[in-house]
C-alpha positions as CSV (number, residue, x, y, z in Angstrom):
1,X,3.6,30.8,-87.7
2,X,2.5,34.7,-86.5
3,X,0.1,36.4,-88.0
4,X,1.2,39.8,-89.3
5,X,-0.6,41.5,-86.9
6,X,1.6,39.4,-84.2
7,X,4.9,40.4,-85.6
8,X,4.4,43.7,-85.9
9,X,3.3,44.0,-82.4
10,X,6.7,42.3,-81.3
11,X,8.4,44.5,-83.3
12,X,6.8,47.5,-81.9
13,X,6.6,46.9,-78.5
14,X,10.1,46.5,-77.7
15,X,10.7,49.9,-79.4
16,X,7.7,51.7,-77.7
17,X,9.4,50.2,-74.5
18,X,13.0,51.9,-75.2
19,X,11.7,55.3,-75.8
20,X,10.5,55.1,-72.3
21,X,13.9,55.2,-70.9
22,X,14.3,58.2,-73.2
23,X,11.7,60.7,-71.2
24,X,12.9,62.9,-69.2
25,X,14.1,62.5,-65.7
26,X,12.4,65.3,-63.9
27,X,12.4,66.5,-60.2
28,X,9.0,66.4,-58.4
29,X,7.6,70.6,-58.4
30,X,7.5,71.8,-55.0
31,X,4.6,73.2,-53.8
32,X,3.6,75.4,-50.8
33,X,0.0,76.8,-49.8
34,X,1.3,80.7,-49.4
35,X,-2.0,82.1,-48.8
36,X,-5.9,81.8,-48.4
37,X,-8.3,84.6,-49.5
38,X,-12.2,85.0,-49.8
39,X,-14.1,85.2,-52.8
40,X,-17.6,86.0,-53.2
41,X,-19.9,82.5,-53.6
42,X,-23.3,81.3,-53.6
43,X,-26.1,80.6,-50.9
44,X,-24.3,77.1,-50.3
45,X,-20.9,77.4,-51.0
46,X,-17.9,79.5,-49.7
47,X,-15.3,80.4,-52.1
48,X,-11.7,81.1,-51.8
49,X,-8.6,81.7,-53.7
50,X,-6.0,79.2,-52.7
51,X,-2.2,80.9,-53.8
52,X,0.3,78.3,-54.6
53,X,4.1,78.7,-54.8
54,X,5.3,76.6,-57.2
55,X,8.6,75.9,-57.7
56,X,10.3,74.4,-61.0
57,X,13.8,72.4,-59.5
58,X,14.3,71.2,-62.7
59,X,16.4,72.2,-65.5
60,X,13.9,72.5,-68.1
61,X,11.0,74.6,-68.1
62,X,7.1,73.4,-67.7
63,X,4.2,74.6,-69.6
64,X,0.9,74.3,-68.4
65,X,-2.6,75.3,-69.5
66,X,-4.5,74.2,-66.3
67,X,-4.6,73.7,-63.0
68,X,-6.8,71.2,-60.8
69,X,-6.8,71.4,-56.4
70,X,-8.1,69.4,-53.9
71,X,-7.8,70.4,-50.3
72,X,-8.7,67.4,-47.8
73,X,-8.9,68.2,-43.8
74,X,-8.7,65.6,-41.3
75,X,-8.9,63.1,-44.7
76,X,-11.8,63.9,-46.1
77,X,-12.8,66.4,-49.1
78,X,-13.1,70.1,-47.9
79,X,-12.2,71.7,-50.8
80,X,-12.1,71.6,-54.3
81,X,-11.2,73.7,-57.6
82,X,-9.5,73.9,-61.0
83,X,-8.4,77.2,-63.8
84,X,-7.8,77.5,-67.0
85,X,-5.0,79.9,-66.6
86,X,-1.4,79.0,-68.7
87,X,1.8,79.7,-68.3
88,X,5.0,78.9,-67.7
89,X,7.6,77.9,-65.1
90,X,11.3,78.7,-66.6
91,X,13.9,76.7,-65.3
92,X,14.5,77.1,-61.9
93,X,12.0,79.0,-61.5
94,X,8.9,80.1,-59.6
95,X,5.4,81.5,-59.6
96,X,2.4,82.0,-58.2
97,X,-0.5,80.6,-58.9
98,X,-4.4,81.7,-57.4
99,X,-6.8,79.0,-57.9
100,X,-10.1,79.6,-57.0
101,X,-11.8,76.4,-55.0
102,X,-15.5,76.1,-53.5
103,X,-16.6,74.9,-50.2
104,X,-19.7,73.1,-50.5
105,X,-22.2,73.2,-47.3
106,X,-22.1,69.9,-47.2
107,X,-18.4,69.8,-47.0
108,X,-18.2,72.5,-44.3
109,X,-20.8,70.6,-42.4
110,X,-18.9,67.2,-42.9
111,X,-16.1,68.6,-41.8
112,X,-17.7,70.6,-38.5
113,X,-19.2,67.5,-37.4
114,X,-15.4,65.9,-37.3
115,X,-14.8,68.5,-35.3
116,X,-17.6,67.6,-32.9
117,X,-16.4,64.3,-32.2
118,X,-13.4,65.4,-30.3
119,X,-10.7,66.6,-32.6
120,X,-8.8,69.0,-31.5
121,X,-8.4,72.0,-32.9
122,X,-4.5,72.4,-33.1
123,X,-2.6,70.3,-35.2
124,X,-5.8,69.5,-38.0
125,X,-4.1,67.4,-40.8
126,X,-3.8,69.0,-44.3
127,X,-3.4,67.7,-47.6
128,X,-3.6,70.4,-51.2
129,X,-3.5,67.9,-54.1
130,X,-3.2,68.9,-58.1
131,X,-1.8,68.7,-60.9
132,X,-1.1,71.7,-63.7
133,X,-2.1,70.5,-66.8
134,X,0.6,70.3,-69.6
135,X,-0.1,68.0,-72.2
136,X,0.0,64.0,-72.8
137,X,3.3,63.7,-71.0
138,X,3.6,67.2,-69.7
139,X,0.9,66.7,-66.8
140,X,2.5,67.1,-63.4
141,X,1.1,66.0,-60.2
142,X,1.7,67.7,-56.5
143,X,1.1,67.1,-53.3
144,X,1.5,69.3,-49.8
145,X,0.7,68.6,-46.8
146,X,0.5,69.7,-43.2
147,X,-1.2,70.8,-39.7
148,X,-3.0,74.4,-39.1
149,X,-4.0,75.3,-35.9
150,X,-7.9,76.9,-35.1
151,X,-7.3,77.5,-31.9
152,X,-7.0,81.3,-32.0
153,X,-9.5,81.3,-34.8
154,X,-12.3,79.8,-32.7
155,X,-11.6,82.2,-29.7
156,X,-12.0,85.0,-32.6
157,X,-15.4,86.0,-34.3
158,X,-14.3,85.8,-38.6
């Protein structure tokens, strides 16, 4: 014989199961990286405001009320950042978000001594992960990725 406990579980689970297949079925947001500018930082850090365009493909609009980014170069961490900005993404939609990130020395000098070991410096590898912030089932991940090329910003002093 169950215990209560037992048949209540069986009774819930299958139910908690079915209203799965009732969320939504949503489109992944599209992301680009649309633009890279300084901010003032510390004695050890760089900052920079990382713009976003983020596009809503879906036909219901998103809310957030936060944002977290994580830029990786070559694979490994170069940059990270999050805001508590809100908003909200009608629709087929878009907007753009700024999201301020740091650059740790230790990250810039990780990533300069990958660069020392023969990497070249067109074609680097770039990944921008996040996620905007909407809730218990409103939270939506992204990823970009992609190659820059340094090879006109080494020849040039910044």
């Amino acid at each position: 014989m169950l215990r209560p406990a037992a048949r209540l579980l069986l009774i819930i689970l299958p139910l908690l199961l079915g209203a799965c297949a009732l969320l939504p079925d949503r489109d992944p947001l599209l992301i680009d990286v649309v633009g890279i500018e300084p901010l003032p930082g510390q004695e050890l850090e760089v900052r920079m405001a990382v713009k976003l365009r983020v596009q809503n493909p879906n036909d219901t609009p998103l809310d957030y009320d936060g944002v977290a980014l994580r830029v990786d170069v070559n694979d490994r961490l170069l940059a990270s950042g999050v805001s508590n900005m809100s908003g909200r993404i009608e629709r087929f939609d878009e907007v753009l978000l700024v999201v301020p990130v740091s650059i740790s020395a230790f990250s810039a000098l990780r990533q300069a001594l990958g660069l020392a070991h023969g990497q070249a410096l067109d074609g680097l590898p770039y990944t921008v992960r996040g996620k905007l912030s909407g809730g218990v089932f409103g939270t939506r991940r992204f990823e970009d990725s992609g190659t820059f090329d340094l090879r006109d910003a080494a020849g040039n002093r910044w």
